[in-house]
Phi, psi and omega in degrees: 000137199273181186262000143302323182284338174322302173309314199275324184267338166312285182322344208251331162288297160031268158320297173306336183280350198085008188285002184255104154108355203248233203243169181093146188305338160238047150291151188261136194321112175330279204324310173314324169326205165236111164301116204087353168173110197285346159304351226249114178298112159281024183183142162241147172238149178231131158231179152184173190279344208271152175245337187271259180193110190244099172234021173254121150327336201231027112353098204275348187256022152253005164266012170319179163225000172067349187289004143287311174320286139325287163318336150301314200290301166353297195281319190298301194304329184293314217267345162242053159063039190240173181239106179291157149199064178101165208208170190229117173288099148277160178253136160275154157220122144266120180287137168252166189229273166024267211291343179076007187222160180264166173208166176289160153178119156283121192214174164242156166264105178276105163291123153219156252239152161058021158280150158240180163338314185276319165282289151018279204285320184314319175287315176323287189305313175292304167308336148318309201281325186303309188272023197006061169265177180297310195187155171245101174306119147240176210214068159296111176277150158227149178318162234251328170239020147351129154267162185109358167264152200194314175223180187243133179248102184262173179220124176236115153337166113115089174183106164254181211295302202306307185318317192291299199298323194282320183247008142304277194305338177279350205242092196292334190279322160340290226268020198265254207317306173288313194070326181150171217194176174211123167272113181303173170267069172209007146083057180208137202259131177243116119163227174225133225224168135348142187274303186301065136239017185286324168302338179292316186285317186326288170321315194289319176326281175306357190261183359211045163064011172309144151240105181322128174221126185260014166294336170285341185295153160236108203238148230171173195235124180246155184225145168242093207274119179195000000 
């Protein structure tokens, strides 16, 4: 059993134990679940273990897989009342405007199920603090006419990292407003972005052979928890 589903099977005795919805002092809000299936991820978080500064594609500690790793965020989350339930292995590409350069990083994009805003940034902030990072990306959704959105999170197929990373960096305005995405290893660019920035990302998306489904957007409140 990989250890998403692993997650997935936790999250899911979790649930069945009553801490969702049920008695104690650090339960997470009914109301946070998704109506009708508390699996169902309200929030993403992107993380990942590494501190260092990566600026070879072919960098052997960007073939990790994370799965201690995984499996930690999991437990913080189970331990602040959250629902892990599976996680997305990605390649990251970041711009530093600092450094003038893009650079890596292997992560995961974490789901999670029974959260609000608040449990969110709690979690979002312990794994910061444990993984001594700068800040941690979160992705609360929200319904599409919600107040409290402020960005979009999309996914496009048919994109591998280099292809991203190669027209991140030719593209000044791309990389001022986006800053950088993560690529699954299914070759699909996740990301997130400012919602007025939507039209920018679509173009970019398409000039470099993405295919725009705008039925894929997801709007939401996004933070960079630091």
């Amino acid at each position: 059993m990989t250890t998403s589903r692993v997650m997935a099977a936790v999250a899911a005795l979790f649930v069945a134990s009553g801490l969702v919805g049920g008695v104690g002092p650090a339960q997470a809000a009914p109301t946070a679940c998704a109506v009708g299936n508390p699996l169902r991820p309200t929030a993403e978080l992107f993380a990942t273990d590494n501190t260092a500064t990566i600026t070879d594609p072919d960098d052997q500690r960007l073939r990790t897989r994370l799965e201690g790793f995984e499996l930690a965020v999991g437990g913080i989350a189970l331990q602040s009342i959250g629902l892990p339930v599976g996680s997305t292995l990605v390649s990251g590409v970041f711009w530093s405007e600092e450094q003038q350069q893009a650079t890596y990083e292997r992560s995961r994009e974490f789901h999670l199920a029974c959260v609000d805003a608040s449990d969110l940034r709690h979690i979002a902030d312990q794994v910061r603090t444990r993984f001594q990072q700068e800040s941690v990306l979160t992705f609360e959704h929200l319904a599409p006419n919600a107040p409290g959105i402020d960005a979009f999170t999309v996914e496009v197929p048919g994109i591998d990292v280099r292809k991203f990373r190669d027209a991140l960096v030719a593209d000044p305005t791309a990389r001022d407003h986006l800053v950088g995405g993560s690529v699954t290893e299914a070759g699909a660019l996740i990301l997130v972005a400012d919602r007025t920035d939507l039209a920018l990302t679509q173009q970019f998306v398409t000039s470099i052979g993405g295919a725009w489904n705008a039925d894929a957007i997801q709007y939401g409140d996004r933070e960079f928890v630091g």
